[in-house]
Each structure stands twice: as structure tokens, then as C-alpha cells.
PQR file with spaces between the fields and no chain letter, atoms N, CA, C, O and H, PARSE charges and radii, in Angstrom:
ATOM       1  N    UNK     1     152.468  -13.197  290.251 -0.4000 1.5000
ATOM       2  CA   UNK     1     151.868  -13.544  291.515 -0.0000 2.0000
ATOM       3  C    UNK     1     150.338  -13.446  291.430  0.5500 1.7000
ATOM       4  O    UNK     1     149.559  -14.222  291.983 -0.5500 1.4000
ATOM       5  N    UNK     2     150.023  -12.441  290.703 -0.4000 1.5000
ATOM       6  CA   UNK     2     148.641  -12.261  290.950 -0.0000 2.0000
ATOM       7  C    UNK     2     147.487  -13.310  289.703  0.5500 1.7000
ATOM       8  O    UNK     2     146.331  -13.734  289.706 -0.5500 1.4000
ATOM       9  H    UNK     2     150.656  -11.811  290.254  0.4000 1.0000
ATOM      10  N    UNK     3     148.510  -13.331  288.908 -0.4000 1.5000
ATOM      11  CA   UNK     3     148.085  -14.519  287.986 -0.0000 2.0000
ATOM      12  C    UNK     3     148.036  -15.656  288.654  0.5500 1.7000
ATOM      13  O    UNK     3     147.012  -16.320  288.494 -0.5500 1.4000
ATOM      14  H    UNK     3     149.449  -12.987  288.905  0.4000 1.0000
ATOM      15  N    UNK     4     148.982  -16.134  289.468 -0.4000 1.5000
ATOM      16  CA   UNK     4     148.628  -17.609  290.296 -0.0000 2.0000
ATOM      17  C    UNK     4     147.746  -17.632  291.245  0.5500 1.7000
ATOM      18  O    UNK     4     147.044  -18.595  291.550 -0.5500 1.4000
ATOM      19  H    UNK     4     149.814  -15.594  289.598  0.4000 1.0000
ATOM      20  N    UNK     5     147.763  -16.013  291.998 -0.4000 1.5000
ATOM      21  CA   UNK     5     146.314  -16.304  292.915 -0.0000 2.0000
ATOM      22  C    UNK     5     144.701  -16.293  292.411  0.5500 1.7000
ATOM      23  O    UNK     5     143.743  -16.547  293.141 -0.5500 1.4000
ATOM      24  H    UNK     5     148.334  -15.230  291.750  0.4000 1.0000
ATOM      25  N    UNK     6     144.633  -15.883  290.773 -0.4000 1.5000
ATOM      26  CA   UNK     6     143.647  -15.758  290.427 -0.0000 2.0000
ATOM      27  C    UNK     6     143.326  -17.409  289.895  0.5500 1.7000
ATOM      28  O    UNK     6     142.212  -17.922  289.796 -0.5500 1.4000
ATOM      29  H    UNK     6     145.411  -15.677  290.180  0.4000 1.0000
ATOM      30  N    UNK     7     144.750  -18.095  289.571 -0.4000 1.5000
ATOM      31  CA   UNK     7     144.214  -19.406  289.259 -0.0000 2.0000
ATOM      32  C    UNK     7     143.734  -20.111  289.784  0.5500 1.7000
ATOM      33  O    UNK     7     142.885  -20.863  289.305 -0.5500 1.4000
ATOM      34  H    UNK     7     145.656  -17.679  289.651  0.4000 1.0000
ATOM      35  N    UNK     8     144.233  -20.105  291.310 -0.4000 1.5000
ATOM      36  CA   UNK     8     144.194  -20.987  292.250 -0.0000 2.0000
ATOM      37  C    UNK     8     142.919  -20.945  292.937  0.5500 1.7000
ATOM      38  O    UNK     8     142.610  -21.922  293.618 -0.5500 1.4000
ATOM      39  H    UNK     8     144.923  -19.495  291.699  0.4000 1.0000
ATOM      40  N    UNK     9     142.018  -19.807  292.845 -0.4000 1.5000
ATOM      41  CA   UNK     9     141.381  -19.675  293.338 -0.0000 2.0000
ATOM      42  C    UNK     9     139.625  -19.020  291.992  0.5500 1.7000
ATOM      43  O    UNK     9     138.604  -18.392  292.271 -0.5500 1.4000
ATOM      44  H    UNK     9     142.269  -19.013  292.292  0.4000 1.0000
ATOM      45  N    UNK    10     139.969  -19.417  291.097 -0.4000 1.5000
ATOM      46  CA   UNK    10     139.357  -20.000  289.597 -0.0000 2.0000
ATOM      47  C    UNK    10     138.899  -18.745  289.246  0.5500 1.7000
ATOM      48  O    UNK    10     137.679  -18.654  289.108 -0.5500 1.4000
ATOM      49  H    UNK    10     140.798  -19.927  290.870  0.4000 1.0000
ATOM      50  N    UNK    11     139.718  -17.529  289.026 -0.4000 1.5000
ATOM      51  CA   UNK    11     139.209  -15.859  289.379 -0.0000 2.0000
ATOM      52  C    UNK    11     139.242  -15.780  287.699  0.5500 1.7000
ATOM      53  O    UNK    11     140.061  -16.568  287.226 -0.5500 1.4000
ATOM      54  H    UNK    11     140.709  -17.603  289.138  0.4000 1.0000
ATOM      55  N    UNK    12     138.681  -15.168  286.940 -0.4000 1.5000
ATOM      56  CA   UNK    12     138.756  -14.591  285.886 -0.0000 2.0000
ATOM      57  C    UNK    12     139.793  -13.171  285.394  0.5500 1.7000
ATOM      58  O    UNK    12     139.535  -11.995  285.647 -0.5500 1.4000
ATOM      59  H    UNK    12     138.016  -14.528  287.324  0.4000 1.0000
ATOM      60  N    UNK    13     140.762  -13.591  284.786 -0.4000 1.5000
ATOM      61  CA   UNK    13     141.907  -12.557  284.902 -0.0000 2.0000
ATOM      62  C    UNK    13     141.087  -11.466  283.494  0.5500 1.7000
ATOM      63  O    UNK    13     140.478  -11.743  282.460 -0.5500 1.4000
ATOM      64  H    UNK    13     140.971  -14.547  284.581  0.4000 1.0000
ATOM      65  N    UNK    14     141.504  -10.150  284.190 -0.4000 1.5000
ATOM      66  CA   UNK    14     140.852   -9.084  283.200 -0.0000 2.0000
ATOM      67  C    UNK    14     142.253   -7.896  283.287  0.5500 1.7000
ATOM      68  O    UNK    14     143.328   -8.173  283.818 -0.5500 1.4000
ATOM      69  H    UNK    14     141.999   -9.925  285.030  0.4000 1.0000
ATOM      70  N    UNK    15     141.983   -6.804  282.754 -0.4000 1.5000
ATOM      71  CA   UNK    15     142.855   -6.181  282.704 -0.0000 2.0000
ATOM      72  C    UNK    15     142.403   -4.963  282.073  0.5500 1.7000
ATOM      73  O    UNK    15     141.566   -4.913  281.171 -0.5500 1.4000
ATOM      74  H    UNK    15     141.110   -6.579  282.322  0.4000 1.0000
ATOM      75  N    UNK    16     143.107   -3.818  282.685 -0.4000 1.5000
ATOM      76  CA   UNK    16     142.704   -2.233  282.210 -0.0000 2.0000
ATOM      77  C    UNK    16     143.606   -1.163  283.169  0.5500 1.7000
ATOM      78  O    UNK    16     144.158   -1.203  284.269 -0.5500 1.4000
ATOM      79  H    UNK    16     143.786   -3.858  283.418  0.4000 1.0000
ATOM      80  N    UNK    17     143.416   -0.180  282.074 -0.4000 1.5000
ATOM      81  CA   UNK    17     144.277    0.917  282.386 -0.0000 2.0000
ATOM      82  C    UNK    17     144.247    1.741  283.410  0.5500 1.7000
ATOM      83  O    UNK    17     145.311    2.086  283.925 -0.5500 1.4000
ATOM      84  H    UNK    17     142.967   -0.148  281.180  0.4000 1.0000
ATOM      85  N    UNK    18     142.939    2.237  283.926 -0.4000 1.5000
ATOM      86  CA   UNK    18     142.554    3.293  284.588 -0.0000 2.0000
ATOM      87  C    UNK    18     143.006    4.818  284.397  0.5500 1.7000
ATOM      88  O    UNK    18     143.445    5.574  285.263 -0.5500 1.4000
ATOM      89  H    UNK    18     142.075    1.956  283.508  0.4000 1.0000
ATOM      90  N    UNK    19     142.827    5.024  283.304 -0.4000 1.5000
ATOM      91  CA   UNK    19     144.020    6.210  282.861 -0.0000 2.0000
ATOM      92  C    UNK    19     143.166    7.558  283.380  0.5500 1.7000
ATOM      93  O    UNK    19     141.994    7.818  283.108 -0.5500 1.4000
ATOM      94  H    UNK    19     142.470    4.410  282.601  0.4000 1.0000
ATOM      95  N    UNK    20     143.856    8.142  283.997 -0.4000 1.5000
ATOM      96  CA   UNK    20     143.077    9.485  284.262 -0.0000 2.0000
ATOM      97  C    UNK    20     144.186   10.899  283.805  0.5500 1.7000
ATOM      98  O    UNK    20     144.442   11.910  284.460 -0.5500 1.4000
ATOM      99  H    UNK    20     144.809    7.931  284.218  0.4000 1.0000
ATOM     100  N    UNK    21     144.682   10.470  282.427 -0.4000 1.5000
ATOM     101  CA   UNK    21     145.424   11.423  281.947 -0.0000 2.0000
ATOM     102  C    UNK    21     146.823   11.319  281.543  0.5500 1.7000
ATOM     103  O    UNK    21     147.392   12.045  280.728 -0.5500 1.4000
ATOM     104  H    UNK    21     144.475    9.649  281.895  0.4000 1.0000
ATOM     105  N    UNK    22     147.418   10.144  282.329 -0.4000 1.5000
ATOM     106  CA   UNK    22     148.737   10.580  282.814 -0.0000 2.0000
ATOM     107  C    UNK    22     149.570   10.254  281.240  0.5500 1.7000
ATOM     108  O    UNK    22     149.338    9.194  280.658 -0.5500 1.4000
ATOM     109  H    UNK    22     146.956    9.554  282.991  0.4000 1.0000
ATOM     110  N    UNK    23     150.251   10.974  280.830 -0.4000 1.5000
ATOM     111  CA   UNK    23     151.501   11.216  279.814 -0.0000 2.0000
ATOM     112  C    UNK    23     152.931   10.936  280.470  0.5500 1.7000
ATOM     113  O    UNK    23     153.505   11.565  281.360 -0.5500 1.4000
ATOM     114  H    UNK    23     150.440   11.835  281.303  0.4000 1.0000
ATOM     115  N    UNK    24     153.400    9.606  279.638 -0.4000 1.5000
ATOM     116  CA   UNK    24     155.023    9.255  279.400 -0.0000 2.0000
ATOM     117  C    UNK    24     155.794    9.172  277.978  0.5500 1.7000
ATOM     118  O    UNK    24     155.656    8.490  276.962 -0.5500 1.4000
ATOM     119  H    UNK    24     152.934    9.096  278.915  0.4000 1.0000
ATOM     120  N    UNK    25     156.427    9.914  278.283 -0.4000 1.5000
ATOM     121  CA   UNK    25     157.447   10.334  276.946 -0.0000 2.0000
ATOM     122  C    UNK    25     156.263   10.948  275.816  0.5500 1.7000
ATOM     123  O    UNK    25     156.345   10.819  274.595 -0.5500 1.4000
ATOM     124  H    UNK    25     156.539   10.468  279.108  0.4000 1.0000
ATOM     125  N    UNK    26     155.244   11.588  276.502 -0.4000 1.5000
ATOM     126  CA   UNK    26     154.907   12.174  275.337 -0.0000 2.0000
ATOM     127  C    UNK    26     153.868   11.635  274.948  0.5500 1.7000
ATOM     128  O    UNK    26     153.314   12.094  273.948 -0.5500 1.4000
ATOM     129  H    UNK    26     155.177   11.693  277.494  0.4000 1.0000
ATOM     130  N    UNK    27     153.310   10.495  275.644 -0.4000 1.5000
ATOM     131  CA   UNK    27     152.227    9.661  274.928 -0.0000 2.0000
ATOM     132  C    UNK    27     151.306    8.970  276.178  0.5500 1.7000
ATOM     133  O    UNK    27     151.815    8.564  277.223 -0.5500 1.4000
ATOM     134  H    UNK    27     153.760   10.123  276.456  0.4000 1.0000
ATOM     135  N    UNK    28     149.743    8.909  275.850 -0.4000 1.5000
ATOM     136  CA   UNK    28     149.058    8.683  276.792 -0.0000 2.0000
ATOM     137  C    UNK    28     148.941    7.278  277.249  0.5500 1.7000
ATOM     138  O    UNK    28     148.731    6.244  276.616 -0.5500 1.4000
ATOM     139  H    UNK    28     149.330    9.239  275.001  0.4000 1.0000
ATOM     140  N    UNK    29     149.102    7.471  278.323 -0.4000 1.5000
ATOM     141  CA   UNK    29     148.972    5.506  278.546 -0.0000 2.0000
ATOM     142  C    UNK    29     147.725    5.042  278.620  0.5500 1.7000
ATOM     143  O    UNK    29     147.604    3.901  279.065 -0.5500 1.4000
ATOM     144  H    UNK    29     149.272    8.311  278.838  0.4000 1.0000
ATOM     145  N    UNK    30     146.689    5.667  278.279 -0.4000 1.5000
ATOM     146  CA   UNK    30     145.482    4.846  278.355 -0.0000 2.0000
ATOM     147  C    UNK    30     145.363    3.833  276.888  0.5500 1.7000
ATOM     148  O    UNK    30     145.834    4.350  275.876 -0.5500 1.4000
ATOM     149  H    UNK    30     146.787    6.594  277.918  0.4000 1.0000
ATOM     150  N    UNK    31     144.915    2.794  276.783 -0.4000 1.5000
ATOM     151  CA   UNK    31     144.747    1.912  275.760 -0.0000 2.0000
ATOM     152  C    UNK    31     145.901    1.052  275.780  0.5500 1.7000
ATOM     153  O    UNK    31     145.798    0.187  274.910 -0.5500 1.4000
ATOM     154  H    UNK    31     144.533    2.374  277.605  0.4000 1.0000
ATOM     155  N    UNK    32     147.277    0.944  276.648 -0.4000 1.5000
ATOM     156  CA   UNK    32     148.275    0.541  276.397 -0.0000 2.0000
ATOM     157  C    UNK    32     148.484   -0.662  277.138  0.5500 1.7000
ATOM     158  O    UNK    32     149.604   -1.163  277.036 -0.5500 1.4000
ATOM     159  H    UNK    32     147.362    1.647  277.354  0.4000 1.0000
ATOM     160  N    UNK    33     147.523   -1.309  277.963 -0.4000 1.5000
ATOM     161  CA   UNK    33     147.557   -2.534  278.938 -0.0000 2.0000
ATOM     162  C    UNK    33     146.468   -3.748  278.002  0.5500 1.7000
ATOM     163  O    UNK    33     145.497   -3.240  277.442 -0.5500 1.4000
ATOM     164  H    UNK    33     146.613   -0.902  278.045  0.4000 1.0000
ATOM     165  N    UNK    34     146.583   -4.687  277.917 -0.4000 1.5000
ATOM     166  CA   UNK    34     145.834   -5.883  277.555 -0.0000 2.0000
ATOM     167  C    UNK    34     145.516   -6.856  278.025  0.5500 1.7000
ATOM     168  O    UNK    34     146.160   -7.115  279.042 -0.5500 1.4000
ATOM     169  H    UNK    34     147.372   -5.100  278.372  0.4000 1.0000
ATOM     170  N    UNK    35     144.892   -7.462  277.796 -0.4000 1.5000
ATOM     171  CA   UNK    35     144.087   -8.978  278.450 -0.0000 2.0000
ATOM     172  C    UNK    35     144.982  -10.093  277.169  0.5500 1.7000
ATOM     173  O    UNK    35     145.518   -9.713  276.128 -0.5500 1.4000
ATOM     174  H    UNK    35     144.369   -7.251  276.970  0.4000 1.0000
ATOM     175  N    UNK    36     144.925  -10.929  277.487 -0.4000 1.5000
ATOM     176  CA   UNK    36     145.766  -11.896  276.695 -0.0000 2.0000
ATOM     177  C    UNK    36     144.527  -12.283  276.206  0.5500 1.7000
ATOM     178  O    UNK    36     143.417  -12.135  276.719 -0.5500 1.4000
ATOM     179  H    UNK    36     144.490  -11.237  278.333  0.4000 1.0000
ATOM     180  N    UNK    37     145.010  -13.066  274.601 -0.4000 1.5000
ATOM     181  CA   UNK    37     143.659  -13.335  274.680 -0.0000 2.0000
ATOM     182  C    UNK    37     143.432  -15.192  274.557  0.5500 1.7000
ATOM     183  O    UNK    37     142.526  -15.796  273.983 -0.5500 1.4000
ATOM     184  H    UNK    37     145.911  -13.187  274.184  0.4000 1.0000
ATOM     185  N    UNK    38     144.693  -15.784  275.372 -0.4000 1.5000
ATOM     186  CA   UNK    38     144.106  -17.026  275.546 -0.0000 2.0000
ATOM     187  C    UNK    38     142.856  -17.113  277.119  0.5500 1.7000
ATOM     188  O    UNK    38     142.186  -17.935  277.744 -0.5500 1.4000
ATOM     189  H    UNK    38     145.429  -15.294  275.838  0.4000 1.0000
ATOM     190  N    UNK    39     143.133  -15.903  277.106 -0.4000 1.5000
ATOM     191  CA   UNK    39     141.963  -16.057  278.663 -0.0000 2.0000
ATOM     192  C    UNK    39     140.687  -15.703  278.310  0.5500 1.7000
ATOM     193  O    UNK    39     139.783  -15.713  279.145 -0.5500 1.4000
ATOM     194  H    UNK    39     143.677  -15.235  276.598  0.4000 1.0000
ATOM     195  N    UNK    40     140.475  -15.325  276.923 -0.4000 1.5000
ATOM     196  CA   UNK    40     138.804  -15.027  276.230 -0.0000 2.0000
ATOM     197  C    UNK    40     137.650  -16.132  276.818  0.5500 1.7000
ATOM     198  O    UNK    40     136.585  -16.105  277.435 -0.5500 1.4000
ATOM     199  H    UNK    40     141.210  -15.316  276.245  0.4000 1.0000
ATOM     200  N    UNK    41     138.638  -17.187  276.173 -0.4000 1.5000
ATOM     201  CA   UNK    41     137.444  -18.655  276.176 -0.0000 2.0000
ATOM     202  C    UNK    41     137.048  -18.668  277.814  0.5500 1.7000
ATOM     203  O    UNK    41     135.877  -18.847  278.149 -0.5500 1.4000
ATOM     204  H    UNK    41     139.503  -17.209  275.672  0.4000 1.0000
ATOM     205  N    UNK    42     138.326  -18.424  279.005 -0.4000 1.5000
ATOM     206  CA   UNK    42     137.144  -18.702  280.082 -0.0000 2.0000
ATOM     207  C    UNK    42     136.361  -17.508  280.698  0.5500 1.7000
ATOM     208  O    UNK    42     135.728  -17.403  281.749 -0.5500 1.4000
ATOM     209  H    UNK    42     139.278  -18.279  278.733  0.4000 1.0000
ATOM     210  N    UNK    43     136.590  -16.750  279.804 -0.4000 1.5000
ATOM     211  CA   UNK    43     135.550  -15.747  280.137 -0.0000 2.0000
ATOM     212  C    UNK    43     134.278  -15.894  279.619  0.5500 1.7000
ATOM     213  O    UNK    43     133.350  -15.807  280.423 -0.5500 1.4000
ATOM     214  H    UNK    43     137.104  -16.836  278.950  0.4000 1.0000
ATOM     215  N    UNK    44     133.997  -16.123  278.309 -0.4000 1.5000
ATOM     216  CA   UNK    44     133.041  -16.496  277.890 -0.0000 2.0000
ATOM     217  C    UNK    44     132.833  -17.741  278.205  0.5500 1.7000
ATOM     218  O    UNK    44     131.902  -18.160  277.516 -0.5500 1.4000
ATOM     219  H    UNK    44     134.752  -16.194  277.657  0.4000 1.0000
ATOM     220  N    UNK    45     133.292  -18.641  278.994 -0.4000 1.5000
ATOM     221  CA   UNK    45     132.736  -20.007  279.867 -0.0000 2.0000
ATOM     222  C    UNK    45     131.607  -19.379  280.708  0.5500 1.7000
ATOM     223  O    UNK    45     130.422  -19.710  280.688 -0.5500 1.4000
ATOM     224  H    UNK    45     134.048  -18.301  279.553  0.4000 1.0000
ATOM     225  N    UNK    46     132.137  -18.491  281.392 -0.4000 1.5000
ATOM     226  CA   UNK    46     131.469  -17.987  282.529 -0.0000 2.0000
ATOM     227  C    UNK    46     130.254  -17.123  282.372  0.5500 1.7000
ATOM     228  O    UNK    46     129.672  -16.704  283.372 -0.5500 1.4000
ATOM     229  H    UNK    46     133.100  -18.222  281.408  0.4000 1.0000
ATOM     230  N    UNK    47     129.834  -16.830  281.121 -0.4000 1.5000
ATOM     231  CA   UNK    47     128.647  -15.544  281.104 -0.0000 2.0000
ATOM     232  C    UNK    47     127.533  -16.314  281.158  0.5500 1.7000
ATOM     233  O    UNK    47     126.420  -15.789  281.166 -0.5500 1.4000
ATOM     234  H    UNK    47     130.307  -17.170  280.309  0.4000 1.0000
């Protein structure tokens, strides 16, 4: 959903963790979310 409202409306999709600690099964979830990286190029359209 939030991918189609960012298209529709020509938003630059980004992505991050916000980790302020939290541990599942033992392991930290910070570093564990990504940006795809066919969405690089329109990011660097835009700088």
C-alpha cells in the first residue's frame, strides 16, 4: 500500500530500521530492513 501511495504521488521510497535496541530470537534487528536497490537510480535522479 504504501509503495503505491508513494508512486502515485512520485515520493522517493527509502527505508530504515529505527532500532533502539530491540532483540528477537537473540539477535538485533537493527541493519535488518533494506531499500531495494532498483529504486537507487530514482534517487539519484533527484539529488
Amino acid at each position: 500500500m504504501y509503495i503505491q501511495l508513494a508512486d502515485i504521488n512520485n515520493l522517493i521510497i527509502t527505508g530504515g530500521s529505527d532500532c533502539h535496541g530491540k532483540i528477537v530470537n537473540g539477535d538485533y534487528l537493527m541493519g535488518k530492513y533494506y531499500v531495494n536497490v532498483n529504486y537507487i537510480p530514482k534517487m539519484k535522479g533527484r539529488l
